[in-house]
CHARMM-style PDB file with segment names, atoms N, HN, CA, C and O in Angstrom:
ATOM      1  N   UNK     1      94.806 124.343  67.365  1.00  0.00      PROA
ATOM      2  CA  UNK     1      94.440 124.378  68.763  1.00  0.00      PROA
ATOM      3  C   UNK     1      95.120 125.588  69.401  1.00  0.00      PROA
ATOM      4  O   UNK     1      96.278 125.674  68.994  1.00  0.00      PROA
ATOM      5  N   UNK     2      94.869 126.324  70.060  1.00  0.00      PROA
ATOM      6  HN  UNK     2      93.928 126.255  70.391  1.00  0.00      PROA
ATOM      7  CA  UNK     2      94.889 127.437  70.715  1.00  0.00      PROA
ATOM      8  C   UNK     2      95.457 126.997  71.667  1.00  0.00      PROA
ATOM      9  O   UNK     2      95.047 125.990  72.245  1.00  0.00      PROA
ATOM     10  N   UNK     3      96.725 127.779  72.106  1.00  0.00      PROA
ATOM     11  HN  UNK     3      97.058 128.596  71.637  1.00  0.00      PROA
ATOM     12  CA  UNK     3      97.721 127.636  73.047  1.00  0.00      PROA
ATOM     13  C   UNK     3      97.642 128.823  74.605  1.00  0.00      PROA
ATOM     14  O   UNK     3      97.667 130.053  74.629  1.00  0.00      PROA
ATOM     15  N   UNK     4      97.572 128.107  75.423  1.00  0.00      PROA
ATOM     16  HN  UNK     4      97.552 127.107  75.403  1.00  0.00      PROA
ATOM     17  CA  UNK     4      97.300 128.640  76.702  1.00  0.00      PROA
ATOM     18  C   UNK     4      97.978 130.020  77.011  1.00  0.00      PROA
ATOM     19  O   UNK     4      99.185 129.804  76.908  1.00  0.00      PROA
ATOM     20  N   UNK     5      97.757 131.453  77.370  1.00  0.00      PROA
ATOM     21  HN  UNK     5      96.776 131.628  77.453  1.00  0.00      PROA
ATOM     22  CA  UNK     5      98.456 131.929  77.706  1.00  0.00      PROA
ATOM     23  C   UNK     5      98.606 133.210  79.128  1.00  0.00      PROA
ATOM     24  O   UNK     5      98.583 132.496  80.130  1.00  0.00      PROA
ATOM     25  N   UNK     6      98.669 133.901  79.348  1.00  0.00      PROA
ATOM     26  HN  UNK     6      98.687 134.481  78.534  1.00  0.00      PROA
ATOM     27  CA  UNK     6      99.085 134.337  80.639  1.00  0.00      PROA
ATOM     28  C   UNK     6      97.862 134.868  81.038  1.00  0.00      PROA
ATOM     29  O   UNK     6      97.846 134.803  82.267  1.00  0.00      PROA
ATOM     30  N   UNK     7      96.652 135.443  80.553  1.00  0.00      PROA
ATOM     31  HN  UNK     7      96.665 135.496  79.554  1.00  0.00      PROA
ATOM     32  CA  UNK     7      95.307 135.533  80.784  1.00  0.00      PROA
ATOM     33  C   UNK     7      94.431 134.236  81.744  1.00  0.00      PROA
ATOM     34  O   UNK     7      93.943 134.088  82.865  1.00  0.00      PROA
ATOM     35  N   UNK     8      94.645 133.381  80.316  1.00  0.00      PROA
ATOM     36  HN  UNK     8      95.042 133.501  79.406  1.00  0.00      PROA
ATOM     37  CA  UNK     8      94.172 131.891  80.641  1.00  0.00      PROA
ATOM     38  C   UNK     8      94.517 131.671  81.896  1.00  0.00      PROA
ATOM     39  O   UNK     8      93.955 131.677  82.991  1.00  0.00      PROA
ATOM     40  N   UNK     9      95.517 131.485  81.501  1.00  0.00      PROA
ATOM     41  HN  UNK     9      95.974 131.480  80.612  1.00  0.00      PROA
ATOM     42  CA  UNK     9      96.413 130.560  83.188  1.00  0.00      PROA
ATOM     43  C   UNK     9      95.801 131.609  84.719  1.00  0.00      PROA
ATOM     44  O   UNK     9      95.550 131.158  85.837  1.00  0.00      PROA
ATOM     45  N   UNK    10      95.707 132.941  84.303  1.00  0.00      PROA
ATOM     46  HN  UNK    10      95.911 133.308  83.395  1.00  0.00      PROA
ATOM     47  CA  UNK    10      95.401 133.163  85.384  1.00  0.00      PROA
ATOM     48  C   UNK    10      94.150 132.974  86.128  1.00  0.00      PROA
ATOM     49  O   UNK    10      93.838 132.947  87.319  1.00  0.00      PROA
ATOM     50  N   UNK    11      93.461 132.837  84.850  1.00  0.00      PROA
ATOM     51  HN  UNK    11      93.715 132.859  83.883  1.00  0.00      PROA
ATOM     52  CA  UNK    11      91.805 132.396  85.406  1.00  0.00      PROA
ATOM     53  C   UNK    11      91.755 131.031  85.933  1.00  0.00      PROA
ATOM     54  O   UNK    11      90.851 130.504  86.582  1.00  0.00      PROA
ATOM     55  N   UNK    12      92.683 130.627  85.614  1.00  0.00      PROA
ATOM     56  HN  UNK    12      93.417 131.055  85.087  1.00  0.00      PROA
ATOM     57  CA  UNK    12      92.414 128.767  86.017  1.00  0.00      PROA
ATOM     58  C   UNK    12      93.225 128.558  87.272  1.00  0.00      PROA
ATOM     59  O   UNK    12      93.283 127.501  87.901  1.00  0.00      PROA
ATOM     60  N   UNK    13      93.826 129.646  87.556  1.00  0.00      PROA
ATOM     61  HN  UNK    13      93.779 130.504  87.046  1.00  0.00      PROA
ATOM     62  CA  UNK    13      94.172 129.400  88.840  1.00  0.00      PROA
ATOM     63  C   UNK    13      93.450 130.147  89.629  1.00  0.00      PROA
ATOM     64  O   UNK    13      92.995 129.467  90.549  1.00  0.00      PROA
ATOM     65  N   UNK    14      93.252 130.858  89.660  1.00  0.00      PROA
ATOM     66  HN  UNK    14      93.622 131.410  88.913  1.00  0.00      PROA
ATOM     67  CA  UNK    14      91.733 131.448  90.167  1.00  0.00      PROA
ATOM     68  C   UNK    14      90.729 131.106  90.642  1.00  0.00      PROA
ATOM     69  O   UNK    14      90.182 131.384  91.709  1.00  0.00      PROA
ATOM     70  N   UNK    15      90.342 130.172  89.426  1.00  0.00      PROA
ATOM     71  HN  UNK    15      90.786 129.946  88.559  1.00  0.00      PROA
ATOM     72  CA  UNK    15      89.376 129.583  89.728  1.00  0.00      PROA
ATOM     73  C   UNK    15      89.779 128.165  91.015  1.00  0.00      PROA
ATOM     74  O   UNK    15      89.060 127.845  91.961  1.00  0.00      PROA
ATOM     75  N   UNK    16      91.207 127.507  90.606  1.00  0.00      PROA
ATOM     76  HN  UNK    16      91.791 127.767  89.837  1.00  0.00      PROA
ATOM     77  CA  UNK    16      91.757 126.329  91.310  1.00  0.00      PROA
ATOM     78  C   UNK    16      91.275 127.102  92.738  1.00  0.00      PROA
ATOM     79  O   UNK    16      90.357 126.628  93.407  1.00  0.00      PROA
ATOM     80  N   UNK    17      92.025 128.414  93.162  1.00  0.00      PROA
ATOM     81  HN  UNK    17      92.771 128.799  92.618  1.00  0.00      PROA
ATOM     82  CA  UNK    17      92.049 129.029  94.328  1.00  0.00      PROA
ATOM     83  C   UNK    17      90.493 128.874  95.301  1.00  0.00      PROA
ATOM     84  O   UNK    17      90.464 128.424  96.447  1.00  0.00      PROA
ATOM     85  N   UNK    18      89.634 129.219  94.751  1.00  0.00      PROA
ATOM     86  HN  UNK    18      89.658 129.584  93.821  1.00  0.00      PROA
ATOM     87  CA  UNK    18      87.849 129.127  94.645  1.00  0.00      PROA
ATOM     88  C   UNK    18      87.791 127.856  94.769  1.00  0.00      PROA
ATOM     89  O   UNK    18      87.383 127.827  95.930  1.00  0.00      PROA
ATOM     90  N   UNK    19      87.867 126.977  94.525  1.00  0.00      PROA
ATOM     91  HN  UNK    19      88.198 127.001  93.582  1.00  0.00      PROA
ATOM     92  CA  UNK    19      87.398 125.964  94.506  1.00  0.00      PROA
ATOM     93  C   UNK    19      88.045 124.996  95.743  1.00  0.00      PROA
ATOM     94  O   UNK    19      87.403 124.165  96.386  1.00  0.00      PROA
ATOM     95  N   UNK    20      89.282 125.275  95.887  1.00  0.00      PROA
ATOM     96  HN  UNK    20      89.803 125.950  95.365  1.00  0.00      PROA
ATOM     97  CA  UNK    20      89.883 124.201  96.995  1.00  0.00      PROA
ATOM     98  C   UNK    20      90.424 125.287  98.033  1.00  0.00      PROA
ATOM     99  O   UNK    20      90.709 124.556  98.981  1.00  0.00      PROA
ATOM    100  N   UNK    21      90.678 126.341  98.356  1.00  0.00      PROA
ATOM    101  HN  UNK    21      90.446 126.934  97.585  1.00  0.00      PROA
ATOM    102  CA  UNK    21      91.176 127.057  98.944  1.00  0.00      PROA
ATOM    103  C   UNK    21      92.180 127.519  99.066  1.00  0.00      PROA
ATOM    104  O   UNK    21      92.998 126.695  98.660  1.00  0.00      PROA
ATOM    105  N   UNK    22      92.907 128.840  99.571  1.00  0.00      PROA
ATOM    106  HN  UNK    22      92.242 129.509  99.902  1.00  0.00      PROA
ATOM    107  CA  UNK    22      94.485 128.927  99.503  1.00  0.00      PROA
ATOM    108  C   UNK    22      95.576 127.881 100.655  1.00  0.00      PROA
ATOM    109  O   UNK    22      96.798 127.789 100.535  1.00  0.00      PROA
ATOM    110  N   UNK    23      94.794 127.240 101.645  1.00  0.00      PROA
ATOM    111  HN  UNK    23      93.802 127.314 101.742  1.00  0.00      PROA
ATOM    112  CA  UNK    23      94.887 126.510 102.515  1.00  0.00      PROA
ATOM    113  C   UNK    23      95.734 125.288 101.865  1.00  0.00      PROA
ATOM    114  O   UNK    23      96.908 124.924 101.942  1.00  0.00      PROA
ATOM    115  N   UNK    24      94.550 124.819 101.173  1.00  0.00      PROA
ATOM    116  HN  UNK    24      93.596 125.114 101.110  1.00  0.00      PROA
ATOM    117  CA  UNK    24      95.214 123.100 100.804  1.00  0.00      PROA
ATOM    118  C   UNK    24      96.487 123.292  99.407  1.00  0.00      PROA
ATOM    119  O   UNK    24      97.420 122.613  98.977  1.00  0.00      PROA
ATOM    120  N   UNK    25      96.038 124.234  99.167  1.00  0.00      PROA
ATOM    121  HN  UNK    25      95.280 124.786  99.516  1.00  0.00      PROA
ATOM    122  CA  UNK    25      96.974 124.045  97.683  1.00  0.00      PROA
ATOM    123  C   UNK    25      98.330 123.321  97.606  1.00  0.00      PROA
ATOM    124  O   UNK    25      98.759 122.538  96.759  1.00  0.00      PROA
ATOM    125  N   UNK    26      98.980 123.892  98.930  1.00  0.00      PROA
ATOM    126  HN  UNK    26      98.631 124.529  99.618  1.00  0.00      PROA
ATOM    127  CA  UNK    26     100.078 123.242  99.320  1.00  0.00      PROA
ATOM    128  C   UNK    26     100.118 121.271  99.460  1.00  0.00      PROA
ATOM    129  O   UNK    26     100.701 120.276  99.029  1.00  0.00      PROA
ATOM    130  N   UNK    27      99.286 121.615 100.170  1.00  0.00      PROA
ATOM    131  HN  UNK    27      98.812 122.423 100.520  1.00  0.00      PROA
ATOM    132  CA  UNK    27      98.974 119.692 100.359  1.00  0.00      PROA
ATOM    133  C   UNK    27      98.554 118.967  98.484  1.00  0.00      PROA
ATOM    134  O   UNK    27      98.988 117.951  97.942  1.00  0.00      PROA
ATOM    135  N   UNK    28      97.785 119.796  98.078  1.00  0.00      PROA
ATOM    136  HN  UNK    28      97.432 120.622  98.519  1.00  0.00      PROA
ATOM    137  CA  UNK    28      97.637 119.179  96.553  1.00  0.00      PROA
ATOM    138  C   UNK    28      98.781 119.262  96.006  1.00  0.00      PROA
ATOM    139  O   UNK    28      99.315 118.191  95.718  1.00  0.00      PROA
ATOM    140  N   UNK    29      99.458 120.442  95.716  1.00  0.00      PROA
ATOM    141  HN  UNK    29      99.024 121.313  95.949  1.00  0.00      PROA
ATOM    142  CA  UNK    29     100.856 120.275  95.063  1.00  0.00      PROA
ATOM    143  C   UNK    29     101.559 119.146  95.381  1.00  0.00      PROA
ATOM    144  O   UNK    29     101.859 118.392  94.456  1.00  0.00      PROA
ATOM    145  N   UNK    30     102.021 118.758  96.978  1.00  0.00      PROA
ATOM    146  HN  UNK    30     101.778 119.371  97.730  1.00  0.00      PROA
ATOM    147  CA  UNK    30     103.039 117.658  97.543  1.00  0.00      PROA
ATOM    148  C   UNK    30     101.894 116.319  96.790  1.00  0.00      PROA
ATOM    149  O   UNK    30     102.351 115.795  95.774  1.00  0.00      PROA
ATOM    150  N   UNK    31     100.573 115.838  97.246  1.00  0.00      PROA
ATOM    151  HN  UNK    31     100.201 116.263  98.071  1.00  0.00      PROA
ATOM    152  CA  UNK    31     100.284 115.040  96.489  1.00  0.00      PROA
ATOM    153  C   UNK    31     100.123 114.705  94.769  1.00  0.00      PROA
ATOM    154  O   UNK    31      99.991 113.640  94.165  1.00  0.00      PROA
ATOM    155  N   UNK    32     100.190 115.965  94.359  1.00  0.00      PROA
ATOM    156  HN  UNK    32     100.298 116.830  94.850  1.00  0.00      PROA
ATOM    157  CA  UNK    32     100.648 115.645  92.753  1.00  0.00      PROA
ATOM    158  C   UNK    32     101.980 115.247  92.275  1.00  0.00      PROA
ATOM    159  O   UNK    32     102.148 114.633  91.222  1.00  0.00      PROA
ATOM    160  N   UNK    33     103.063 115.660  93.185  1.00  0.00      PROA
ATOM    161  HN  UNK    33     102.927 116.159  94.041  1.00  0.00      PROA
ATOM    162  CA  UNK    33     104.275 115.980  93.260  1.00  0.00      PROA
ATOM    163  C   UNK    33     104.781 114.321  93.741  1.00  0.00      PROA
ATOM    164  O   UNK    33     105.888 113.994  93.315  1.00  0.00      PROA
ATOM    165  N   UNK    34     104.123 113.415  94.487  1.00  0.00      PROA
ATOM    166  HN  UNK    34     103.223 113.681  94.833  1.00  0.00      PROA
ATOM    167  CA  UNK    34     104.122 112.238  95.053  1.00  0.00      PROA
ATOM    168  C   UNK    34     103.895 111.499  93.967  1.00  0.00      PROA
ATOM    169  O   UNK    34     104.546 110.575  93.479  1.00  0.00      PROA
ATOM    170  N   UNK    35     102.743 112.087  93.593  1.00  0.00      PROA
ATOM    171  HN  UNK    35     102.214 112.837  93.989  1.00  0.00      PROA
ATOM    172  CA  UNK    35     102.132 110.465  92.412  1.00  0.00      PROA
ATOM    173  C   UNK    35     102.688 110.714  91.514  1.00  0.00      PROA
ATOM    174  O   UNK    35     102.726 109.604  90.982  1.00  0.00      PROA
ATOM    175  N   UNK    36     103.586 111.857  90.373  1.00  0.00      PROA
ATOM    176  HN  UNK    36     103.555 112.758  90.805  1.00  0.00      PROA
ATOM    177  CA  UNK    36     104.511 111.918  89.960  1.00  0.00      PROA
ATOM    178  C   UNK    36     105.897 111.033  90.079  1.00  0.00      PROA
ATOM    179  O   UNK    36     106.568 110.631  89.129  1.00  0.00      PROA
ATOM    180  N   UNK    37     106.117 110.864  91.249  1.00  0.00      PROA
ATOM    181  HN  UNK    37     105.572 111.191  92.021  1.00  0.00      PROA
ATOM    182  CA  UNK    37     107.554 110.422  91.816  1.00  0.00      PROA
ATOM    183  C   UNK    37     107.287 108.989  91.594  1.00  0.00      PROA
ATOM    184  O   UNK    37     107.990 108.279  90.874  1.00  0.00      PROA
ATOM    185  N   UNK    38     106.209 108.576  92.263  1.00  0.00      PROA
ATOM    186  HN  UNK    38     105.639 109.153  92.849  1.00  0.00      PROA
ATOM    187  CA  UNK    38     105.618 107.076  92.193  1.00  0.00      PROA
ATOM    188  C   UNK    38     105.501 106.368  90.669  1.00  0.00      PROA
ATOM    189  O   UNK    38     106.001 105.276  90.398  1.00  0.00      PROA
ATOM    190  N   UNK    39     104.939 106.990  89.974  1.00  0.00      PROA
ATOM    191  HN  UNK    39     104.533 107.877  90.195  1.00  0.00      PROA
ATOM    192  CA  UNK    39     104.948 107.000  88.229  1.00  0.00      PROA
ATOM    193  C   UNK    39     106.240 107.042  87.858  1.00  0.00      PROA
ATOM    194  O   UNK    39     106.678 106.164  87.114  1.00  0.00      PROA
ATOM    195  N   UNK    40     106.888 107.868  88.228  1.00  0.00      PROA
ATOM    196  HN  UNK    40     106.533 108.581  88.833  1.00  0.00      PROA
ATOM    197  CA  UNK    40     108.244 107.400  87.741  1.00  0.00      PROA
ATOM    198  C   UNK    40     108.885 106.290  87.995  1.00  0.00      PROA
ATOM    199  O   UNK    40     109.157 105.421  87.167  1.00  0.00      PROA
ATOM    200  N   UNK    41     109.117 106.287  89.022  1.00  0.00      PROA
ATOM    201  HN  UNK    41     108.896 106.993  89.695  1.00  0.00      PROA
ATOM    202  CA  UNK    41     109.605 104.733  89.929  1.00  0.00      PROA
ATOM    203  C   UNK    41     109.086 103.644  89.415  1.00  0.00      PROA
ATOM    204  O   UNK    41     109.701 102.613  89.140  1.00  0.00      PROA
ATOM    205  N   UNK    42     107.698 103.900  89.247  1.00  0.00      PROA
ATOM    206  HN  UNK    42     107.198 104.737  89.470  1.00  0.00      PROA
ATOM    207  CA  UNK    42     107.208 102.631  88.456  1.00  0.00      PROA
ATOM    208  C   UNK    42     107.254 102.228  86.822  1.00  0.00      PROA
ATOM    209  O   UNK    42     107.028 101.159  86.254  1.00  0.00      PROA
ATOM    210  N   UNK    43     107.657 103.593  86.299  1.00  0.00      PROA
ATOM    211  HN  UNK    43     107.840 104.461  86.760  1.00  0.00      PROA
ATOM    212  CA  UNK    43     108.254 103.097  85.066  1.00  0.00      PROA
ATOM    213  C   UNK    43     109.589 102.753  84.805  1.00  0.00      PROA
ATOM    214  O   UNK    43     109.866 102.053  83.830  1.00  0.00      PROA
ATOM    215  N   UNK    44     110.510 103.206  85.636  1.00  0.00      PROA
ATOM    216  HN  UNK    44     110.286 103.774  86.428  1.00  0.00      PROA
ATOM    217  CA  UNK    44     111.472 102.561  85.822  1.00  0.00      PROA
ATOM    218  C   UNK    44     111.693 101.177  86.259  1.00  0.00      PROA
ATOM    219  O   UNK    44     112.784 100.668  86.002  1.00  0.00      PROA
ATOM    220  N   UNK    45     110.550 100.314  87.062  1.00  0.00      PROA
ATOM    221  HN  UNK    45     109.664 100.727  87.270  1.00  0.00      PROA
ATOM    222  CA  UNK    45     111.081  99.078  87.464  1.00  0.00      PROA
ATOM    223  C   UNK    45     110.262  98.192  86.488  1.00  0.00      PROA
ATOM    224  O   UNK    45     110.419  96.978  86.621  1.00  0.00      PROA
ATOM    225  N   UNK    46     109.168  98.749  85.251  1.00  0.00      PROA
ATOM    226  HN  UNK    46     109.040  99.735  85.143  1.00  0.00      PROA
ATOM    227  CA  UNK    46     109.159  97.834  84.153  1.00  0.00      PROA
ATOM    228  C   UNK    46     108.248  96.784  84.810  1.00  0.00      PROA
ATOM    229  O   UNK    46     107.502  97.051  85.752  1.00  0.00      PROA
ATOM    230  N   UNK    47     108.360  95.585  84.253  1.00  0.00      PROA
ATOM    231  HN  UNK    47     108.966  95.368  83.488  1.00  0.00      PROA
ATOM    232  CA  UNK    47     107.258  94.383  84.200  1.00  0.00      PROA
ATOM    233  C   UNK    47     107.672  93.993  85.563  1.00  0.00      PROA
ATOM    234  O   UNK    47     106.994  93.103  86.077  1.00  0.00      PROA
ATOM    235  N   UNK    48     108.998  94.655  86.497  1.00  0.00      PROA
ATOM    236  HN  UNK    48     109.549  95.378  86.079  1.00  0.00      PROA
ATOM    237  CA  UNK    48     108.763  93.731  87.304  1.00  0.00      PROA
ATOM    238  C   UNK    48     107.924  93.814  88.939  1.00  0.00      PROA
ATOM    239  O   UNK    48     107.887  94.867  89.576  1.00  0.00      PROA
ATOM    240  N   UNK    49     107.296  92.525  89.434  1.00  0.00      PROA
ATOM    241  HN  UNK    49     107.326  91.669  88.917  1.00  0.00      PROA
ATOM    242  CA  UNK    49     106.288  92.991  90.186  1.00  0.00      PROA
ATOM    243  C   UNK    49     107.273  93.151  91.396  1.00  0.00      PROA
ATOM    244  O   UNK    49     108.477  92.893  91.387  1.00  0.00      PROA
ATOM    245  N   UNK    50     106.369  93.725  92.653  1.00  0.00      PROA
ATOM    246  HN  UNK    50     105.391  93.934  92.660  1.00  0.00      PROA
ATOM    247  CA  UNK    50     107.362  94.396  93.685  1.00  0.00      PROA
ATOM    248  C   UNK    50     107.316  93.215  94.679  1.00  0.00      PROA
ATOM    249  O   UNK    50     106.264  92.609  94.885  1.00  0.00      PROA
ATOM    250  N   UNK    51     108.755  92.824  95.436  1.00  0.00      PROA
ATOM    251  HN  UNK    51     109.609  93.316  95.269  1.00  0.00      PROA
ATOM    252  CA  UNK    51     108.453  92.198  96.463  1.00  0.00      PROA
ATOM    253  C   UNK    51     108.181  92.126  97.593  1.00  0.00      PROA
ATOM    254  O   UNK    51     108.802  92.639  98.524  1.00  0.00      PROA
ATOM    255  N   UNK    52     107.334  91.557  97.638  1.00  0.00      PROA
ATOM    256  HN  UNK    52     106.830  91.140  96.881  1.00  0.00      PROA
ATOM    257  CA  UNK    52     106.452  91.199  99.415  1.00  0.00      PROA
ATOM    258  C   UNK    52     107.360  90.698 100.231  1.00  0.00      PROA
ATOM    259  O   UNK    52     107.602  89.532  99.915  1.00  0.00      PROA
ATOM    260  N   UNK    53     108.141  91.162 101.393  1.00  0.00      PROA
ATOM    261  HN  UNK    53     107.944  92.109 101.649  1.00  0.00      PROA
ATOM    262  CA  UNK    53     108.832  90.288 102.493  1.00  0.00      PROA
ATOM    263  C   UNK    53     107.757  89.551 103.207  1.00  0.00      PROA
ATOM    264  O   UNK    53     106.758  90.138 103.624  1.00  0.00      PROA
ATOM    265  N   UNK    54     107.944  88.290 103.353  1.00  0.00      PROA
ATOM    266  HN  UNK    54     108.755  87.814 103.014  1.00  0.00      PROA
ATOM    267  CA  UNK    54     106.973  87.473 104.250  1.00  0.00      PROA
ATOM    268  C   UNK    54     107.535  87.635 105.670  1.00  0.00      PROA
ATOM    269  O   UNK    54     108.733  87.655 105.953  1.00  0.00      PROA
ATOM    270  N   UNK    55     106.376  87.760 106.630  1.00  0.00      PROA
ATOM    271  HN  UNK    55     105.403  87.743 106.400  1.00  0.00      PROA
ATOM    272  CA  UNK    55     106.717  87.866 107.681  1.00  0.00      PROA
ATOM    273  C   UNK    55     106.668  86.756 108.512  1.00  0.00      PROA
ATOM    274  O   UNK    55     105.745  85.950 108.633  1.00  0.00      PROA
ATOM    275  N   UNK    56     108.226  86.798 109.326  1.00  0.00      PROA
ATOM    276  HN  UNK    56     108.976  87.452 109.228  1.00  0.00      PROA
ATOM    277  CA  UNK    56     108.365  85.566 110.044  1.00  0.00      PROA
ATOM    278  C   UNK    56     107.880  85.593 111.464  1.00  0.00      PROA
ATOM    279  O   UNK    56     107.401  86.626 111.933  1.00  0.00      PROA
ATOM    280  N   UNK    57     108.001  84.380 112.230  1.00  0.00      PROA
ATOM    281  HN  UNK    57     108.390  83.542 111.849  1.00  0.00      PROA
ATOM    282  CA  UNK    57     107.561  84.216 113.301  1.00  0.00      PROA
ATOM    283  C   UNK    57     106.378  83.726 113.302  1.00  0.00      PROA
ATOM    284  O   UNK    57     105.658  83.680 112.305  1.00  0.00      PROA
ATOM    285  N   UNK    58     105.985  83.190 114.781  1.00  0.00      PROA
ATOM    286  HN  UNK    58     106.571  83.228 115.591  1.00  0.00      PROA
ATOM    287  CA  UNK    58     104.264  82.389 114.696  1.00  0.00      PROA
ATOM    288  C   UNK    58     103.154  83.307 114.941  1.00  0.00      PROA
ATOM    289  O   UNK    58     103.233  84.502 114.659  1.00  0.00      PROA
ATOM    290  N   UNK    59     102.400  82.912 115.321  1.00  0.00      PROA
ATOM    291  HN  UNK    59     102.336  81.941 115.550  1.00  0.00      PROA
ATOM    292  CA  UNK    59     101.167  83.756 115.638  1.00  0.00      PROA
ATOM    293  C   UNK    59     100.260  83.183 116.414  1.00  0.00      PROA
ATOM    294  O   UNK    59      99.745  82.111 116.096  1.00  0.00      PROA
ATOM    295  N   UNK    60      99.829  84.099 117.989  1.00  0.00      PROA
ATOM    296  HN  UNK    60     100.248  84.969 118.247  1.00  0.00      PROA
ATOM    297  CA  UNK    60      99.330  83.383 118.665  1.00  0.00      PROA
ATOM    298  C   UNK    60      98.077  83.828 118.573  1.00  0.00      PROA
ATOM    299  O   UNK    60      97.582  84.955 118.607  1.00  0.00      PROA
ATOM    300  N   UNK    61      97.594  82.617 118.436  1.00  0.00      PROA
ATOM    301  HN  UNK    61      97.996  81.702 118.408  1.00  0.00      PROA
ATOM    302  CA  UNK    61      95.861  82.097 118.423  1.00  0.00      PROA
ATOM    303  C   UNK    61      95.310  81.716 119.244  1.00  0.00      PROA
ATOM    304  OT1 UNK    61      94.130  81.397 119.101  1.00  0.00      PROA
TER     305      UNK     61
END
């Protein structure tokens, strides 16, 4: 398999540029950069599920 190199990469960002704009890139990075962080976190806490605080007080009807 043929390994990516400084040609490549530049066309594919290039092309990234074209396609979403120089505008958002920033906002895509922080959201890749998020669901990264989140994936981690969540492999760190394993099988266990997250807890829900129940909320107290009544509710008027």
């Amino acid at each position: 398999m043929p390994s990516l190199g400084v040609p490549e990469l530049m066309i594919i960002f290039l092309i990234i540029i074209v396609l979403f704009g120089a505008s958002r890139l920033p906002q895509i990075g922080k959201g890749i950069g998020e669901g990264i962080r989140n994936f981690k976190k969540g492999m760190k806490e394993g099988e266990e599920p997250e807890q829900i605080p129940e909320k107290t007080g009544t509710r008027n009807t």
